[in-house]
C-alpha positions in Angstrom: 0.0 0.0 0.0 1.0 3.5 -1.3 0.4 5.7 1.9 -0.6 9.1 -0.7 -0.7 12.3 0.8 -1.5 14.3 -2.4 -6.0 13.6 -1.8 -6.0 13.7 2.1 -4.1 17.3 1.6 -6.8 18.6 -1.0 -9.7 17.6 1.6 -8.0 19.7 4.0 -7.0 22.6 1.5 -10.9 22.0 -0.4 -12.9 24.5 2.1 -9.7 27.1 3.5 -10.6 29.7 0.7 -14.3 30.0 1.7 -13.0 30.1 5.5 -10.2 32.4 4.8 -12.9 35.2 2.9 -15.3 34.4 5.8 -12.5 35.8 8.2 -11.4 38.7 5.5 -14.6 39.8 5.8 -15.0 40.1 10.0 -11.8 41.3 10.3 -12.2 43.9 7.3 -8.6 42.8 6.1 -7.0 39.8 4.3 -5.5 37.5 6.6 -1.5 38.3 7.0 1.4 35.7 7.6 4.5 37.1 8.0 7.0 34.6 7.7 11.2 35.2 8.7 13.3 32.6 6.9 16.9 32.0 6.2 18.0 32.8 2.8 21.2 30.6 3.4 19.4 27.3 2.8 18.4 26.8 -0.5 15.4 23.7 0.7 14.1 25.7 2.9 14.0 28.6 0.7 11.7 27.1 -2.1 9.7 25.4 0.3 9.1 28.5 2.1 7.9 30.3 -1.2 5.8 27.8 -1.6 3.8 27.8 1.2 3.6 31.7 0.6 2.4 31.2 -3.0 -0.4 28.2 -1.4 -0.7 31.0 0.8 -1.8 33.9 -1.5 -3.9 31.5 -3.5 -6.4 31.3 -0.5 -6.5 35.6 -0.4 -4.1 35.6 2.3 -1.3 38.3 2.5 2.4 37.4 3.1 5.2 39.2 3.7 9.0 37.7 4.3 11.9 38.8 6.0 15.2 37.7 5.5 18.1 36.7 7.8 21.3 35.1 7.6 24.3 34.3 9.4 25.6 38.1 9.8 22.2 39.0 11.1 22.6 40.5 14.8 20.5 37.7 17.7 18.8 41.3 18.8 17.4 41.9 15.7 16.3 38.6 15.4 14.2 38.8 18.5 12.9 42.2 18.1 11.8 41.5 14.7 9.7 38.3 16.2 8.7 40.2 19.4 7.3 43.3 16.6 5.1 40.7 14.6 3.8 38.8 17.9 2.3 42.7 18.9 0.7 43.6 15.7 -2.5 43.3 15.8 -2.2 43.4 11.6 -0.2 40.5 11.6 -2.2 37.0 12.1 0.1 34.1 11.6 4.1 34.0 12.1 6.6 31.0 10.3 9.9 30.7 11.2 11.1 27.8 9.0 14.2 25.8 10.2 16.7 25.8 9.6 18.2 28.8 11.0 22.0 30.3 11.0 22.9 28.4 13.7 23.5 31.5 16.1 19.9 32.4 15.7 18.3 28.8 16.2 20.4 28.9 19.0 18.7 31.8 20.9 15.4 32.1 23.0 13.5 33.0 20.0 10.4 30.7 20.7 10.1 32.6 23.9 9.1 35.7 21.9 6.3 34.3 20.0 2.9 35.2 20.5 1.9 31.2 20.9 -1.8 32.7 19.1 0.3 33.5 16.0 2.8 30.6 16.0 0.9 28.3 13.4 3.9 25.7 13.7 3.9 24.8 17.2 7.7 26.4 18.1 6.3 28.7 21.2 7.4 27.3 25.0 3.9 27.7 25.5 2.3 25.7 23.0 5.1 23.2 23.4 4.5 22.9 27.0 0.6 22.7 26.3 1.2 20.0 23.7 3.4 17.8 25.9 1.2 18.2 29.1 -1.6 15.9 27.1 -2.2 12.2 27.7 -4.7 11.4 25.1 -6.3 12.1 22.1 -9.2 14.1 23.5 -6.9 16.4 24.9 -4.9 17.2 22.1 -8.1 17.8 19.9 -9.0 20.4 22.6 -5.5 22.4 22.6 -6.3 26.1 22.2 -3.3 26.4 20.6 -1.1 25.0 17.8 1.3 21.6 17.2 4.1 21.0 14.9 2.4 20.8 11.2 4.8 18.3 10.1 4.2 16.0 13.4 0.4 16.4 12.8 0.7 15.9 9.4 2.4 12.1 9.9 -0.7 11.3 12.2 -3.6 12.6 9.7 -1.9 10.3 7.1 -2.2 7.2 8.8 -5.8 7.7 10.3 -6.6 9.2 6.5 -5.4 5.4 5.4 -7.1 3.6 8.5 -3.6 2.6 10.0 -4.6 1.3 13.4 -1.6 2.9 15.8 -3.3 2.0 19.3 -0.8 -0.6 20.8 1.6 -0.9 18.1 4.9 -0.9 18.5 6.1 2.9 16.6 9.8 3.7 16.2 10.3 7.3 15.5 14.0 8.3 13.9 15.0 12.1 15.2 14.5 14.1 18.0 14.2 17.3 16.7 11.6 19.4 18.6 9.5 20.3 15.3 9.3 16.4 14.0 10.4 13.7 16.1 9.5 14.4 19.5 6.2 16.3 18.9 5.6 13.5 16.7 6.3 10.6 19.3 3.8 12.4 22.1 0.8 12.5 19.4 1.3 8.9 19.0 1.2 7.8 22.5 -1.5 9.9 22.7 -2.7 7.7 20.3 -1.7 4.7 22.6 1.0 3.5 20.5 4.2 2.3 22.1 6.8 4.2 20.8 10.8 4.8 20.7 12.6 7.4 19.2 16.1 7.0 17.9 19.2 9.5 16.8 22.5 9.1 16.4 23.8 6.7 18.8 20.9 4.5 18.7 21.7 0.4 17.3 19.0 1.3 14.4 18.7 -2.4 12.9 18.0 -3.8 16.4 15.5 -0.9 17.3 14.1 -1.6 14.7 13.5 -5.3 13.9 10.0 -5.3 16.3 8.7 -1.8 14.7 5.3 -2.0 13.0 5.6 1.4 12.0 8.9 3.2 11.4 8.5 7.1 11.2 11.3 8.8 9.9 12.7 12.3 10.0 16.7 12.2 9.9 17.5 13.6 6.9 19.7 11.4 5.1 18.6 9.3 2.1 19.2 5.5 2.0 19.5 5.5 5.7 16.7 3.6 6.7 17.3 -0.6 4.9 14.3 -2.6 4.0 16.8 -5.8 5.6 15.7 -4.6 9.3 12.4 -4.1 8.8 10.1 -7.1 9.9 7.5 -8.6 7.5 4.4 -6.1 7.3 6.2 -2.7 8.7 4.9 0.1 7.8 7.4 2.9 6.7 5.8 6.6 7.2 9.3 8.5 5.4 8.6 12.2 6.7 12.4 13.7 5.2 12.6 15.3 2.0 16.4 15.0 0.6 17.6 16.2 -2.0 19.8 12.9 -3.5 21.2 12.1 -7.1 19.3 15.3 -8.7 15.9 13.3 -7.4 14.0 14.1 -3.9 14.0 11.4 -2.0 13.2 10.3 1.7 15.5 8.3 4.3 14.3 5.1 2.9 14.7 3.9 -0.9 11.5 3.8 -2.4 12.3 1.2 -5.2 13.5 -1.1 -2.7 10.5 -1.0 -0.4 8.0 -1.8 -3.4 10.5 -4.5 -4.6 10.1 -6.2 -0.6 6.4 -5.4 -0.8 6.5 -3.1 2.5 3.7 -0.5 2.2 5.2 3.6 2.8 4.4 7.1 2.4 6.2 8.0 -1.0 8.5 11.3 -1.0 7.2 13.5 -2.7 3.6 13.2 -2.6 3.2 11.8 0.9 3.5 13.5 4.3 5.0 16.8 2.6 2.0 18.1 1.0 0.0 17.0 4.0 1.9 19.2 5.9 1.1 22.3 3.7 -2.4 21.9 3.7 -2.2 21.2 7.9 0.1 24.9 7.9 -2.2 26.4 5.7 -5.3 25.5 7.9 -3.5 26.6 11.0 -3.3 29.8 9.4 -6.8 30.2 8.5 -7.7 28.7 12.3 -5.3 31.5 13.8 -8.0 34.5 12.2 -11.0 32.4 13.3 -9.7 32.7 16.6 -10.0 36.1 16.7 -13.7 35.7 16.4 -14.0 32.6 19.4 
């Protein structure tokens, strides 16, 4: 089994336009994201104009700022702390990576968690991670990691049952891997997350579902998978002029495993999930 993204993302994407002009018109004003990336990374640069291109399409405005490695940490945060009080501004994105002196600073602290469509504020963190269950998280006021949320719609889209399965999860970054291992205990899997000095083959070899988000193509090997795994391949890298996840798609057909195919699979599933957040983050005004 193909696990698609491409028809689960235009559900979520089908109604945001009628939503987005139903806010336009309380508010008096388009919708505005305002969205600081890095222009240093060249991924996240095109995936950043598109999602401000998806963005426009639904009538909402965008505006970008631009930082780098020679931009000062101060103006870093005073640029986020300025957009977090504007009442113009509606949604904030601050794609990752970052020049590595500005990831590294309290940014997150700064951001108002009603604007913060991707989950990065301590606040909606701390919210996110203070759930048990399902319930809860469906009641959060605020926002959770678009990509994390994105990996869980997928499966449910494709009826995977995740309630006592056994669910590795490869990274621990705090917008993927570890957001994305509390939604699935929340969804009463068991789960274990693995980095760099984790023994993958023998975390592995018991996984019925392997979600991973490391970043580095041909990592994952269809030999230390066990009969009927299910791989959900969240990375998109760029590998041999071709995108390509951390697992090789051509081998995973050949052993018959079913997967999420990159591109077309989690990835535009989490554009649709951002661009809904957005929409949800002017409705709120109005709740």
């Amino acid at each position: 089994m193909i696990l698609e993204g491409r028809t689960l993302a235009k559900n979520i994407r089908q109604p945001l336009a009628e939503r987005a002009d139903a806010v336009r018109q309380k508010l008096g004003r388009p919708l505005q994201l305002c969205a600081i990336g890095s222009t240093e990374d060249y991924g996240a640069r095109i995936y950043l104009n598109k999602e401000i291109q998806a963005a426009e399409k639904l009538g909402i405005k965008s505006k970008t700022f631009e930082v780098n490695s020679k931009t000062p940490v101060q103006d870093f945060l005073s640029l986020v702390q300025r957009l977090s009080a504007d009442p113009q501004v509606d949604a904030i994105l601050i794609p990752r990576p970052l020049p590595t002196h500005l990831a590294a600073s309290d940014y997150a602290s700064y951001l108002n968690p009603q604007k913060d469509i991707d989950g990065m504020s301590a606040l909606n963190a701390g919210h996110l991670f203070l759930c048990k269950n399902w319930q809860e998280i469906e009641n959060l006021k605020g926002f959770v990691p678009c990509t994390a949320m994105a990996a869980i719609k997928l499966l449910d889209f494709h009826q995977v049952p995740l309630a006592g399965k056994e669910i590795v999860v490869i990274g621990r970054s705090s917008t993927v891997g570890r957001p994305l291992a509390h939604l699935l205990t929340c969804k009463n899997a068991t789960v274990k997350i693995c980095h760099t000095q984790t023994d993958l083959p023998r975390a592995i070899k018991d996984a019925d579902i392997i979600c991973s988000a490391a970043g580095k193509p041909n990592l994952l090997k269809t030999a230390w998978l066990k009969p009927g795994a299910i791989v959900i391949d969240i990375s998109t890298n760029w590998h041999n002029d071709q995108l390509q996840g951390d697992a090789n798609a051509q081998e995973l057909d050949q052993r018959g495993f079913s997967y999420s195919p990159v591109p077309g699979g989690v990835g535009p599933v989490t554009l649709a999930v951002l661009l809904e957040n957005i929409v949800l983050s002017g409705e709120r005004h109005f709740q």
